[in-house]
C-alpha positions in Angstrom: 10.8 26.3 1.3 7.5 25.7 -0.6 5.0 28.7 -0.2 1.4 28.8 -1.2 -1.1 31.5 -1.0 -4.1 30.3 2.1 -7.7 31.2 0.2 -9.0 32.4 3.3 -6.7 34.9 4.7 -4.7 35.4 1.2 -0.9 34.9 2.9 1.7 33.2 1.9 1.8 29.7 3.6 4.4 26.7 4.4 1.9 24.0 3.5 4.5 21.5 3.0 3.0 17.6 4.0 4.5 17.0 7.9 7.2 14.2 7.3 6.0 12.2 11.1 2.8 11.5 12.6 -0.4 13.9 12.3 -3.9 13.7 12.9 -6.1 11.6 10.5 -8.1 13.8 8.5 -11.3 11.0 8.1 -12.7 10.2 11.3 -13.3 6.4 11.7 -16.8 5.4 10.6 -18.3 3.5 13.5 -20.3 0.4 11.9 -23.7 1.4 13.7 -23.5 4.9 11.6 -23.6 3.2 8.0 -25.7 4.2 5.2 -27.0 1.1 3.0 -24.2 1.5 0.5 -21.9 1.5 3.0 -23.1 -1.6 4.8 -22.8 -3.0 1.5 -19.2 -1.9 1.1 -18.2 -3.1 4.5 -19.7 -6.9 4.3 -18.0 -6.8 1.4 -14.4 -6.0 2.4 -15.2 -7.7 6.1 -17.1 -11.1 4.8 -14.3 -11.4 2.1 -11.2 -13.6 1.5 -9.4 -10.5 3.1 -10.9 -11.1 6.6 -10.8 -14.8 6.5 -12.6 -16.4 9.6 -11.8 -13.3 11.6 -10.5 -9.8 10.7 -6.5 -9.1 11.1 -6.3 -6.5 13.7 -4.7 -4.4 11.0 -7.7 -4.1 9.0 -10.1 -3.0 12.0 -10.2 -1.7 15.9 -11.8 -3.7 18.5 -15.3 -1.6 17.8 -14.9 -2.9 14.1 -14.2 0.6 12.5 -11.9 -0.2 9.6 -8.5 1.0 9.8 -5.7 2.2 6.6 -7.2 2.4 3.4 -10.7 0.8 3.9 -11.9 3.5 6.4 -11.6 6.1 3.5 -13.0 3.7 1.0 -16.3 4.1 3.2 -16.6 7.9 2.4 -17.3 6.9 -1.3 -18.8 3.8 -1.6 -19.1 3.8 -5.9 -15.2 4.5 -5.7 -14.8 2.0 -3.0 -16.7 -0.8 -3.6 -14.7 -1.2 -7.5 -11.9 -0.5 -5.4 -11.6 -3.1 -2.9 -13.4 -5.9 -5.6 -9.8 -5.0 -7.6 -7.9 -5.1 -4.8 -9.1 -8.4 -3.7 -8.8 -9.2 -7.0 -5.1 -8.7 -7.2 -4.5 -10.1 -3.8 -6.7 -13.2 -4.4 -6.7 -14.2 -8.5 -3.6 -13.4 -9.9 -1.1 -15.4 -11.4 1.6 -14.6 -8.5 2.6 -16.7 -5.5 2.2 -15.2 -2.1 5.5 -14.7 -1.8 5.9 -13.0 -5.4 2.6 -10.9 -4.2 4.4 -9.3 -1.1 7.5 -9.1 -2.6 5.7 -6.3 -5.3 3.4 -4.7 -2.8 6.5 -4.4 -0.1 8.6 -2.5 -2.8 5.5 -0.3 -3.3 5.3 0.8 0.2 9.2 1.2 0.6 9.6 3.4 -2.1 6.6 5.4 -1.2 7.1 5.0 2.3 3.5 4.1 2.9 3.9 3.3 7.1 0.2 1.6 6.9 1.0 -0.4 3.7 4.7 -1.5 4.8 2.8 -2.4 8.5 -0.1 -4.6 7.0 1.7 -6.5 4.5 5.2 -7.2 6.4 2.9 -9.2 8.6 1.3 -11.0 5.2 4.4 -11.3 3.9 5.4 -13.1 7.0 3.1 -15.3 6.8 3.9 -15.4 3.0 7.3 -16.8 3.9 9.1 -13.7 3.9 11.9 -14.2 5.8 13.6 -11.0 8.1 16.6 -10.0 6.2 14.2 -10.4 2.7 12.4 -7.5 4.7 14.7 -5.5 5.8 16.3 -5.7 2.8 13.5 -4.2 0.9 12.3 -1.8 3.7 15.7 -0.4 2.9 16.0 -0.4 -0.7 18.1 -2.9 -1.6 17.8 -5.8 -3.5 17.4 -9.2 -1.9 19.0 -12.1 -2.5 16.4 -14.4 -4.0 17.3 -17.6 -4.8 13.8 -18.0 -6.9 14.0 -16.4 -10.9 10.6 -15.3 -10.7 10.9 -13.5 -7.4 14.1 -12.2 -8.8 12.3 -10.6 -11.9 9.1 -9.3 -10.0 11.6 -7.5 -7.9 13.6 -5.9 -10.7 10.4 -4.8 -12.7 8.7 -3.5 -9.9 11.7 -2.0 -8.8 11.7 -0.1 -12.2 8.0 0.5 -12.4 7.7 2.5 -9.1 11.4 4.4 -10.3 11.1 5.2 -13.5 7.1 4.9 -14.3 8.0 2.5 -17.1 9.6 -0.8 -18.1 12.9 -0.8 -20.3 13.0 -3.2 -23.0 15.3 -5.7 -21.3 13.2 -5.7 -18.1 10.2 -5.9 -20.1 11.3 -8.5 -22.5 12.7 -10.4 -19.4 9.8 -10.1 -17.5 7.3 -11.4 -20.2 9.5 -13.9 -20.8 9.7 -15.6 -17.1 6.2 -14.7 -16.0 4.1 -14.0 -19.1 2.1 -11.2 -20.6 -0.9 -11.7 -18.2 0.9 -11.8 -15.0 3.2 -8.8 -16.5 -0.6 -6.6 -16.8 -1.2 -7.6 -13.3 1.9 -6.5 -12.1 1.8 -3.4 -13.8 -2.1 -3.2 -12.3 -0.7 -4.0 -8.6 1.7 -1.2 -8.8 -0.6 1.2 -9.5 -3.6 0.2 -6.9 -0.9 0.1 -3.8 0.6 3.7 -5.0 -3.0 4.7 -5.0 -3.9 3.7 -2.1 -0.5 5.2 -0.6 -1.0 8.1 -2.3 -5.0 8.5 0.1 -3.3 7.2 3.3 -0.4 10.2 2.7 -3.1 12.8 2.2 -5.6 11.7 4.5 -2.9 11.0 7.2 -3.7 7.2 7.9 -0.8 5.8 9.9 -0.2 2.7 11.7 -2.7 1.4 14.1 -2.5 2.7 17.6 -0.1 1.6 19.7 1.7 0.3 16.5 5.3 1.1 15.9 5.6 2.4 12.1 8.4 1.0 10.0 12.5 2.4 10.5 12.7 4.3 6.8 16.7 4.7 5.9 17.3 8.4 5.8 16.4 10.5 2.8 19.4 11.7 1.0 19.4 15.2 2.0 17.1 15.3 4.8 19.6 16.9 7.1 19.3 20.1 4.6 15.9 21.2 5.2 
């Protein structure tokens, strides 16, 4: 058991992350209530190629509060507004397929298990091409059976890059080899964003949308010992 010491009442504390569903910690932001730079932070992620002619119920609720990530991108517009223009960047100007995209981010938000992130883009990924047992086989942690090279290598060094933090030469070398040094920067670039933005949905407790059923994760090794 993990203790720490609460700077109020000085006692030691179990303040270990709940593993299911708690309360969000950021409110939504109701569009009526936005300062200017947040107005300016909301065309931009509503009136961009992310929202298309409407937005995906994923992104927002029916009052146009935005859910997952972009509801806490609100509370800091100078963070947010770099933020989203990088991750529309990487969604929208990269060197990757849509398929090769989802493939990355998917792996992202199964090893993290990001319940928001592996909700939002299992639908894009859908309509990517994914197909189910490409899914399920990644929502699982094991490795697909892509017929494609390049999906086949953006797997394996993404794979890597979210286990290990790093590339080993062979993956490296293969990876530059079949997609080139720019996409292999982007790739590198997308890991991190999507483990960022995991990584503010864990600690500000941004699940799935309600009503939404979160994602099946395979059991932890060792879960039944705590």
């Amino acid at each position: 058991m993990r203790w720490v010491i609460d700077p109020v009442s000085g006692e030691h504390v179990d303040d270990r992350p709940p593993r299911g569903p708690a309360p969000a910690r950021l409110p939504l932001l109701s569009p009526g209530s936005l300062s200017d730079e947040q107005r300016l932070l909301y065309e931009a992620l509503t009136g961009g190629p992310r929202a298309g002619d409407r937005l995906p119920p994923f992104m927002a609720d029916e009052s146009g509060r935005l859910l997952g990530p972009f509801n806490a991108m609100l509370y800091s517009p100078s963070v947010g507004l770099p933020l989203q223009d990088l991750g529309a960047a990487l969604r929208f100007r990269t060197a990757f397929t849509k398929r090769e995209r989802e493939i990355a981010t998917l792996v992202v938000a199964a090893h993290v298990r990001s319940d928001y992130e592996w909700y939002a883009h299992e639908r894009i990924g859908r309509r990517a091409g994914l197909r189910d047992d490409e899914m399920d086989a990644l929502r699982e942690g094991r490795a697909p059976m892509f017929a494609d090279v390049r999906e086949r290598v953006v797997y394996e060094a993404t794979r890597q890059l979210v286990a290990e933090d790093d590339l080993g030469d062979a993956v490296f070398t293969e990876a530059a080899a079949t997609l080139g040094r720019p996409a292999l920067v982007e790739l590198v670039t997308l890991v991190g964003y999507y483990r960022a933005l995991a990584l503010q949905m864990r600690v500000f407790r941004v699940g799935v949308p309600d009503g939404m059923t979160p994602p099946e994760w395979p059991a932890e090794d060792g879960a039944a010992d705590d």
